[in-house]
C-alpha positions as CSV (number, residue, x, y, z in Angstrom):
1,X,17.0,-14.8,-25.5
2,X,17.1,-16.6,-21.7
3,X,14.7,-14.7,-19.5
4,X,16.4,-13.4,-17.1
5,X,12.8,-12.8,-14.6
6,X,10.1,-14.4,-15.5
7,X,7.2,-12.4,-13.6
8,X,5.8,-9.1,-13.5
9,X,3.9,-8.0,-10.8
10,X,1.9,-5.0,-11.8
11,X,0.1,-2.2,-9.5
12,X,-1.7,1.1,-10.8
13,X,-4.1,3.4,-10.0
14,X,-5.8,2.7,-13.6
15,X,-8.7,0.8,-12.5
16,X,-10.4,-1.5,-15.1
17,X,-13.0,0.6,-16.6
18,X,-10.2,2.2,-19.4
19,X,-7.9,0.4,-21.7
20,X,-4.9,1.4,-19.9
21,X,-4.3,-2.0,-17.4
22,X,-5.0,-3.9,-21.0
23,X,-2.8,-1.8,-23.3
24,X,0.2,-2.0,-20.7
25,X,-0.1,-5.9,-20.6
26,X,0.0,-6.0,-24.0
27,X,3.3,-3.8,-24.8
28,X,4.6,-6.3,-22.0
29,X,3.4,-9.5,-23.8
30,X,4.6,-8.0,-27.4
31,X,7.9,-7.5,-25.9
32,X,8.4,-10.5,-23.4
33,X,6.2,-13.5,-25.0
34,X,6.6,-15.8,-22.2
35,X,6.7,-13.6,-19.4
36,X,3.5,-13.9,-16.6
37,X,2.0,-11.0,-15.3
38,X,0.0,-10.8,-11.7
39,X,-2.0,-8.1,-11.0
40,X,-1.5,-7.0,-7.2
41,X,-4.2,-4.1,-7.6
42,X,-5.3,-1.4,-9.9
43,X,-7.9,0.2,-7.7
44,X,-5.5,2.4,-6.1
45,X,-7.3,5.9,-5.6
46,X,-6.2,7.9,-8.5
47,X,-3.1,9.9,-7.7
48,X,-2.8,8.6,-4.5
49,X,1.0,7.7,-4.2
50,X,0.9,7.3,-0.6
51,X,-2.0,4.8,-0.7
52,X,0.0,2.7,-3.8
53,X,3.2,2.8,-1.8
54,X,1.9,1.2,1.0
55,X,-0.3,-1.3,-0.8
56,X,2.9,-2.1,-2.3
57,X,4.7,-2.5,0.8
58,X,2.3,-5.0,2.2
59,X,2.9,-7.3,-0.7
60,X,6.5,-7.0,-1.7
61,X,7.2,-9.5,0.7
62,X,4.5,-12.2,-0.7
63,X,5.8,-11.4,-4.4
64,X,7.3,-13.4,-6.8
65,X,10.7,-12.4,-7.4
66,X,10.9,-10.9,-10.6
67,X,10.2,-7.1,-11.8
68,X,7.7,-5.0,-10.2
69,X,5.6,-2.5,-12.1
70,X,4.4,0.1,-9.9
71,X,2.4,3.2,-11.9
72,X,0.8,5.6,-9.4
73,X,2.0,9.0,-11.2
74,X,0.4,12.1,-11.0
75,X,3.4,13.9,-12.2
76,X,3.7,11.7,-15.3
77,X,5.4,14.6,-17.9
78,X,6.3,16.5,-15.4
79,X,10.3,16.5,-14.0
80,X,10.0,13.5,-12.0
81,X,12.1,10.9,-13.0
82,X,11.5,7.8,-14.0
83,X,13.5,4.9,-12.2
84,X,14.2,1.0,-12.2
85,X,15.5,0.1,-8.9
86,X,17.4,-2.8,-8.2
87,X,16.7,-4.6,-4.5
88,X,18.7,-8.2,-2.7
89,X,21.9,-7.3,-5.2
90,X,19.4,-8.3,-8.1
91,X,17.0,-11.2,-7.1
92,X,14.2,-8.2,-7.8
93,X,14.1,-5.0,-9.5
94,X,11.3,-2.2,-8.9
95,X,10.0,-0.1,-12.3
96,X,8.3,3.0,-12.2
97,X,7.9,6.8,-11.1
98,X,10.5,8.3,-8.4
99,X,7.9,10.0,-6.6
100,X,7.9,7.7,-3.4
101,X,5.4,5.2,-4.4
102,X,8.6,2.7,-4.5
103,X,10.1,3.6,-1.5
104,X,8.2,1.6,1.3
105,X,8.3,-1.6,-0.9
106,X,12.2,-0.8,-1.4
107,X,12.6,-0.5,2.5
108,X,10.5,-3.4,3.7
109,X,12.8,-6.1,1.3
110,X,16.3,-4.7,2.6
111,X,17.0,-1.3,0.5
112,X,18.1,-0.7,-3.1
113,X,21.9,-1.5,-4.6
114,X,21.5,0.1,-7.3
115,X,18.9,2.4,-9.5
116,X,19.0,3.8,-13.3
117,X,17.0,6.5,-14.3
118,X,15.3,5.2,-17.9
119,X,17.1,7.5,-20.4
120,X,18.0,5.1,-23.0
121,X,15.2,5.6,-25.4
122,X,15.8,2.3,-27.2
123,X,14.0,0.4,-24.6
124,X,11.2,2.9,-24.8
125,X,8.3,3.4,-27.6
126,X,7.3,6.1,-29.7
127,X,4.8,8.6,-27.7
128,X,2.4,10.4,-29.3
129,X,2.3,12.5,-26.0
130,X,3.9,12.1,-22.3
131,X,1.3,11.2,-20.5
132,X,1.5,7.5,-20.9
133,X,4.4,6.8,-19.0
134,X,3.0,3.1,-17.8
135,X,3.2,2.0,-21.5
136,X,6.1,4.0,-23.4
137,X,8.6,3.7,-20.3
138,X,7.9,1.7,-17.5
139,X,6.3,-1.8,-19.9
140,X,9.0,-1.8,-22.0
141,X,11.4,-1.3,-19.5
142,X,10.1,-3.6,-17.4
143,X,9.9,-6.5,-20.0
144,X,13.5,-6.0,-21.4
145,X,14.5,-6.7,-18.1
146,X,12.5,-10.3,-18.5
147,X,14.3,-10.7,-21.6
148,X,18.2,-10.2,-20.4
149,X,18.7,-6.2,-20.4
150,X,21.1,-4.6,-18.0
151,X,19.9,-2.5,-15.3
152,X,22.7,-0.4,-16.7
153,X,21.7,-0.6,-20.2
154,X,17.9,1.1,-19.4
155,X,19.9,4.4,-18.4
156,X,22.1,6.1,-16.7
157,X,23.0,5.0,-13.0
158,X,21.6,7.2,-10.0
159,X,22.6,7.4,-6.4
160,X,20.5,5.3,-4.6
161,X,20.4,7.7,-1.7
162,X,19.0,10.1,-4.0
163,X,15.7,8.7,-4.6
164,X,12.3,9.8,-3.1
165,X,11.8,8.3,-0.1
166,X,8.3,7.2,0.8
167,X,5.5,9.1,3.2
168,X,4.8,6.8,5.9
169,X,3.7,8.5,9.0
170,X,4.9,7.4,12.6
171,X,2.6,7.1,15.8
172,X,3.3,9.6,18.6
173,X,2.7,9.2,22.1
174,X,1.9,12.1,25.0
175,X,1.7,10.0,28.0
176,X,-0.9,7.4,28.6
177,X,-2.2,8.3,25.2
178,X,-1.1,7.3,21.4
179,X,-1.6,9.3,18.4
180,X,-2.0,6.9,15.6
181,X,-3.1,7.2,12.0
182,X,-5.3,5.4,9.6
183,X,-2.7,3.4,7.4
184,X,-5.3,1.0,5.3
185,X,-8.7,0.2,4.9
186,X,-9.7,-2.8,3.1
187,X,-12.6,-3.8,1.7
188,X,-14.7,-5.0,4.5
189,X,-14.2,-1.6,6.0
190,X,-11.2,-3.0,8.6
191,X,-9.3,-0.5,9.4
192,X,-5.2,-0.7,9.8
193,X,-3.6,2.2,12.0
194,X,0.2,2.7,12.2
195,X,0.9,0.5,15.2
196,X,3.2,-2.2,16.5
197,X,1.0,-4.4,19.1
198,X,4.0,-3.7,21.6
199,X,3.0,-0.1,21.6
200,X,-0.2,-0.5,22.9
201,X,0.5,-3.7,25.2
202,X,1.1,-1.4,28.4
203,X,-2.3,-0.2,27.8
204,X,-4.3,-3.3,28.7
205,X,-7.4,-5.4,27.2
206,X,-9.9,-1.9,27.2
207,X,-8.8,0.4,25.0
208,X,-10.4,4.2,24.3
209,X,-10.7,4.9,20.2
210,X,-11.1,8.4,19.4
211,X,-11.5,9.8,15.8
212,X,-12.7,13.2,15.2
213,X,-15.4,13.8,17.2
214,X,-16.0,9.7,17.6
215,X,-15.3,7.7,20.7
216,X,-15.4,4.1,21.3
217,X,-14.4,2.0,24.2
218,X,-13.3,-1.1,22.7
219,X,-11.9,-4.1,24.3
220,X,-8.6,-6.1,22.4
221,X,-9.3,-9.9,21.3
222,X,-7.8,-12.9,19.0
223,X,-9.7,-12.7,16.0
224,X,-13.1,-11.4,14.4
225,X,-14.7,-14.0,15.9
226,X,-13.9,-13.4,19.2
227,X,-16.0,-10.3,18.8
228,X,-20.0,-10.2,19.5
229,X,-21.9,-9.5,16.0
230,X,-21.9,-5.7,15.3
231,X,-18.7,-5.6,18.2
232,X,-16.2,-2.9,17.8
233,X,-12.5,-4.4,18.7
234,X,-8.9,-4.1,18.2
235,X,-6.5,-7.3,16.7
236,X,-3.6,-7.4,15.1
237,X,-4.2,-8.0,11.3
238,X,-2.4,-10.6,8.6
239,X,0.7,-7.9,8.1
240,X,1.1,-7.6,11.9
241,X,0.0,-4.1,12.8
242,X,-2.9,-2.7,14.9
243,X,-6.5,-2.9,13.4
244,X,-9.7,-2.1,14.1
245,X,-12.1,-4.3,13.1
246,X,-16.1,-5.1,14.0
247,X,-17.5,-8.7,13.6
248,X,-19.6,-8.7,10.0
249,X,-19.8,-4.7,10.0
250,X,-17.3,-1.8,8.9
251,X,-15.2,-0.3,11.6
252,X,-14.5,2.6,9.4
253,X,-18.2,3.2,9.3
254,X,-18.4,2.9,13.2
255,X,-15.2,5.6,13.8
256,X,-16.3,7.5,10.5
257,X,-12.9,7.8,9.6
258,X,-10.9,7.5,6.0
259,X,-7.0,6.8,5.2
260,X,-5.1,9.6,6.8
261,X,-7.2,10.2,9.8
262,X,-5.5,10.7,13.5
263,X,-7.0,8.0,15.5
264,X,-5.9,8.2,19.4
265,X,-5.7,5.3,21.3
266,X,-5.7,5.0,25.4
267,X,-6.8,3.1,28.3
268,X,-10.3,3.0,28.3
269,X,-13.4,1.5,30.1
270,X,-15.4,-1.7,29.4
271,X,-16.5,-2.2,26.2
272,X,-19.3,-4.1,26.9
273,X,-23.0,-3.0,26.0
274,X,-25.8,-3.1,28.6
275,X,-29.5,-3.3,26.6
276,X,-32.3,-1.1,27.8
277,X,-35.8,-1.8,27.2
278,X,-38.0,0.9,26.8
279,X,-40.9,1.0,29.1
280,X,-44.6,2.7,28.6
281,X,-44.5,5.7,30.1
282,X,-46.2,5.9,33.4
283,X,-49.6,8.2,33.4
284,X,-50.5,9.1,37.3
């Protein structure tokens, strides 16, 4: 049979340390011989649908067209359903749990035209239990799409206004100051808040950083090299929001702050560090 996609692009919260990234791949590859799968991350915190969602939406735009796999399902069993959601009138479709994790992706490419909840149990496998949802429901659905299947033929349609929409929060401002929050944090500890640059433009070059009971002054620059070594400064990041970033350190180690934090951003003072050198102390 023609393929009808020809890439999968596959995000869990599995990790690699169990089988389950490997046995999903598989059921894909036993299904859909030809079909390539790219892994956009598996280290999602486990559980964490907002944290998958939003790693999703900063790729869907870099994806391949093709079928996304998207497994971040804590309620896996449960009465959540279990959707395939169809984006640009079918140049993509989105497979997995209907518990928001698919929603920002969904948004940032346009908004869904259609969506089936995965009833028809011919395109499933045999479960021994429900808890595997990533390799009885969502892999074979997601490779029979590959191979020609109708979004119509994996279930029964849904209204596309009924689906979970995603938790993404919203800054807030209170006059001269902006309540953010802490959207991302990659690996190298930079970390993304929930900004447009226009938001904070009226504020100036010095900027005030408060999270929890951490302050900062930090000053607004091009790039990470535009900051001093060990410098705490603000930039806008490769997906065009606000970060926080410090040249070869980790600004969430500097704000001691995780995903989820309020951060609140205002005018501040210089930024700049004065040295002190410490003197013997004076005997009369």
């Amino acid at each position: 049979m023609t393929l009808r996609y020809d890439t999968i692009s596959f995000l869990s919260d599995y990790g690699l340390s169990d089988e389950f990234v490997g046995v999903v791949k598989s059921v894909i590859r036993s299904i859909a011989t030809e079909v390539a799968v790219v892994d956009i991350t598996h280290d999602i915190a486990p559980h964490d649908v907002r944290g998958g969602g939003l790693a999703l939406a900063r790729s869907a735009q870099y994806l391949v067209p093709g079928v996304v796999l998207a497994v971040v399902d804590p309620g896996v069993g449960g009465s959540r359903r279990a959707v395939a959601v169809e984006v640009g009138d079918g140049a993509s479709v989105l497979v997995g749990p209907d518990n928001g994790l698919l929603a920002p992706a969904v948004a940032m490419v346009g908004g869904a035209s259609r969506a089936v909840e995965l009833t028809a149990e011919q395109y499933q496998l045999h479960a021994p239990g429900p808890t595997f949802a990533g390799r009885d429901v969502f892999a074979p659905a997601a490779a029979h799409l590959c191979l020609g299947a109708g979004l119509e033929d994996l279930g029964t349609l849904v209204p596309v206004e009924s689906l979970t929409p995603g938790m993404v929060p919203v800054s807030r401002v209170d006059g001269e100051r902006i309540f953010a929050e802490v959207l991302w944090i990659d690996r190298f500890g930079n970390v993304q808040l929930n900004l447009d640059p226009a938001e904070i433009e009226p504020l100036g070059n010095a900027l005030r950083l408060t999270a929890g009971e951490v302050g900062r002054n930090v000053r607004r620059v091009g790039s990470y090299r535009d900051l001093e070594s060990g410098e705490l400064g603000v930039l806008v990041d490769s997906y065009g929001l606000v970060a926080v970033a410090v040249n070869r350190g980790s600004a969430a180690f500097e704000l001691n702050c995780t995903e989820g934090d309020s951060v609140t951003v205002e005018t501040g003072g210089s930024a700049s560090t004065t040295s002190v050198q410490l003197q013997p102390k004076r005997s009369d």
